[in-house]
C-alpha positions in Angstrom: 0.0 0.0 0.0 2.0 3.0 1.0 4.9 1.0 2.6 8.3 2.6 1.4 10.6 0.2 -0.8 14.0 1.7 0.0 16.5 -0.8 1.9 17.1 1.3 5.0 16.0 -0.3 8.3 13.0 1.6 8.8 11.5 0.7 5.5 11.6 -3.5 6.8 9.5 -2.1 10.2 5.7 -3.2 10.3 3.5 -0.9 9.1 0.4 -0.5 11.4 -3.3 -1.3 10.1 -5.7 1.2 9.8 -9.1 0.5 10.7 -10.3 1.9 6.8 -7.6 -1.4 6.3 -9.0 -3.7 8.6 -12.9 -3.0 7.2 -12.1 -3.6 3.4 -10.4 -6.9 5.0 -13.4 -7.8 7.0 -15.2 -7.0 3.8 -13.6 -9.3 1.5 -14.8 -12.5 4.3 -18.3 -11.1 5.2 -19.1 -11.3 1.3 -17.1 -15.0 0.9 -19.4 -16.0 3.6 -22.2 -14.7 1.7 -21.6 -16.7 -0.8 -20.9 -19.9 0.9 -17.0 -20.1 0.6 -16.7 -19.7 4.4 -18.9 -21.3 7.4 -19.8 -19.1 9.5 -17.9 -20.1 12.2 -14.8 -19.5 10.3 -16.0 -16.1 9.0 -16.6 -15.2 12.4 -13.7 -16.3 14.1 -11.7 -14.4 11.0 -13.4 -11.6 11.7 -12.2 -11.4 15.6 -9.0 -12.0 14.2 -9.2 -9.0 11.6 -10.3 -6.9 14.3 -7.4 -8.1 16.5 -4.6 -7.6 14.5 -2.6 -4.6 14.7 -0.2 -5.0 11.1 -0.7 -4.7 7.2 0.8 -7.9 7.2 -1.4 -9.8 9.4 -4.4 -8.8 7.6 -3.3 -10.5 3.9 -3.1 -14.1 5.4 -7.5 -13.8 5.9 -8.3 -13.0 2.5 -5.2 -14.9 0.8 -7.3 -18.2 -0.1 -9.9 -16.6 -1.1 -11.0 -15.0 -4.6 -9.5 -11.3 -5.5 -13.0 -9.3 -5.2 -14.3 -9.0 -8.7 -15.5 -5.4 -9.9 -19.2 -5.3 -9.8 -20.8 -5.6 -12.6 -21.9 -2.0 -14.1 -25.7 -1.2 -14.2 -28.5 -2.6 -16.9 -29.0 -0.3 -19.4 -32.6 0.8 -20.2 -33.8 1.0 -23.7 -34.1 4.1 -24.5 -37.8 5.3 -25.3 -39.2 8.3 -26.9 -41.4 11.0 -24.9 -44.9 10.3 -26.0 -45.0 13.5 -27.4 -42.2 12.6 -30.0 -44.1 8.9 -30.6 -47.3 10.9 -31.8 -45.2 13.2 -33.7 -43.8 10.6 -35.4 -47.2 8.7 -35.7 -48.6 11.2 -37.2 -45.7 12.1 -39.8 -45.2 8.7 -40.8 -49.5 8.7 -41.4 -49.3 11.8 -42.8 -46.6 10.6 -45.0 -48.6 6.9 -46.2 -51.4 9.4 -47.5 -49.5 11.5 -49.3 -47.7 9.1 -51.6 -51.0 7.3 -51.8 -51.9 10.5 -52.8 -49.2 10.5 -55.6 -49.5 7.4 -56.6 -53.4 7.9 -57.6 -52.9 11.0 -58.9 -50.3 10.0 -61.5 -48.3 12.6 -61.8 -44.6 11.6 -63.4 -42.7 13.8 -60.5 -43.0 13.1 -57.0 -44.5 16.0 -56.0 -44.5 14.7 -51.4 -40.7 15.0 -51.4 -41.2 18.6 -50.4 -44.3 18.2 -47.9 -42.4 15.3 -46.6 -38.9 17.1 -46.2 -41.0 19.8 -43.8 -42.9 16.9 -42.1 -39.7 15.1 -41.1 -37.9 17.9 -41.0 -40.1 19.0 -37.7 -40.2 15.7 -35.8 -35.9 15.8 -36.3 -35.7 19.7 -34.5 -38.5 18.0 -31.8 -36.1 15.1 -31.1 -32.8 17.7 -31.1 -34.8 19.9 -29.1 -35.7 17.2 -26.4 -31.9 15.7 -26.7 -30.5 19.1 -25.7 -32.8 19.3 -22.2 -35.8 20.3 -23.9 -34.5 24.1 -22.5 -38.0 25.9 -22.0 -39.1 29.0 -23.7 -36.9 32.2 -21.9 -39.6 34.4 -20.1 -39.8 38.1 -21.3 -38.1 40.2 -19.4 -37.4 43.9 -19.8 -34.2 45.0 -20.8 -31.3 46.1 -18.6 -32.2 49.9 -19.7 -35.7 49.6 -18.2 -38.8 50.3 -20.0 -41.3 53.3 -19.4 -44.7 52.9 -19.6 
């Protein structure tokens, strides 16, 4: 941990135990008891020990046949869903969208004449979903200018 590695005689003196020490110790048997690679007898009687000892080096010899802790696995992610205001946006764009190249297709005319409507349609539900990725930041209230304003 923070021993020092030169070779002068204070550097081969035991270093004392902390208690931060002894509790991440005591923490490494309390959860291999949990999970059934100690009794509980010999978690507890490890655990009088931990609390006994009063080196770093005593403390390695509870923990040294069992498992090096594993990081803990990191969080589920959720799917991400759209507002319901952006679903019926969309809902309605891609509706909106259906009837006009039905539209098109019984009108038949040789251009496709919806690629504009369309462009603005999806246009609008793309700035709704940017708007509501950046915070969805609310409309700035009026407020007078720094000048003042006579009425």
């Amino acid at each position: 941990m923070n021993e020092p590695r030169g070779t002068t005689p204070e550097s081969t003196a035991p270093v004392r135990a902390s208690d931060a020490e002894r509790e991440r110790v005591a923490a490494a048997v309390s959860d291999a008891a949990g999970e059934g690679r100690l009794s509980l007898a010999e978690a507890e009687e490890r655990m009088n020990l931990i609390y006994a000892s009063t080196y770093r080096h005593e403390l390695e010899r509870f923990v040294a046949d069992l498992p090096a802790a594993s990081a803990p696995a990191p969080p589920a992610r959720r799917p991400v869903v759209a507002p319901g205001r952006l679903r019926v946006h969309v809902t309605v764009a891609a509706v909106l969208s259906v009837f006009l190249v039905l539209r098109w297709v019984a009108s038949g005319v040789p251009f496709f004449w919806p690629a504009g409507p369309m462009l603005l349609l999806w246009g609008t539900v793309f700035a709704h979903a940017a708007y509501l990725r950046g915070g969805g930041r609310a409309v700035r209230q009026w407020r007078p200018p720094p000048w003042g304003v006579e009425r």
